[in-house]
N, C-alpha and C positions, 0 to 999 in steps of 0.2 A: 539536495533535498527535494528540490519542485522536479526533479527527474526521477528521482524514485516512485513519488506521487503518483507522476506522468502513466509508469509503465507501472502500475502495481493500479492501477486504474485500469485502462490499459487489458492487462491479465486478466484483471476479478471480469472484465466485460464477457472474454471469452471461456469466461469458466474455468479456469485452467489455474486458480492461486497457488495451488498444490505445487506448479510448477518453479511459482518463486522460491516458496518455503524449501523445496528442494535443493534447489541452487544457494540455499544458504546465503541470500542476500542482505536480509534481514529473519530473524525469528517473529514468529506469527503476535507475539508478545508487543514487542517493538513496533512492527509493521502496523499494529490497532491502534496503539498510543500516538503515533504520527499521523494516522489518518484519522484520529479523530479530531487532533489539534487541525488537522487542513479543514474539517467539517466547521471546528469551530470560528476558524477563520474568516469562511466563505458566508456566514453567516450574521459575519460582526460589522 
């Protein structure tokens, strides 16, 4: 999970998320709802 994060962080830096969603690693769906819970995390 904290790797996906990593590199989907990572990604969104260089602009290129289009890239994940391509590779079908996770869908754009999924990939918001986990990174909102790491936001909510980071916060708590």
């Amino acid at each position: 999970m904290n790797k996906l994060l990593r590199s989907y962080l990572g990604i969104k830096k260089r602009g290129s998320e289009r890239y994940l969603f391509a590779n079908k690693l996770l869908e754009p769906s999924e990939m918001r709802s986990i990174f909102r819970n790491h936001l909510i995390q980071m916060y708590i």
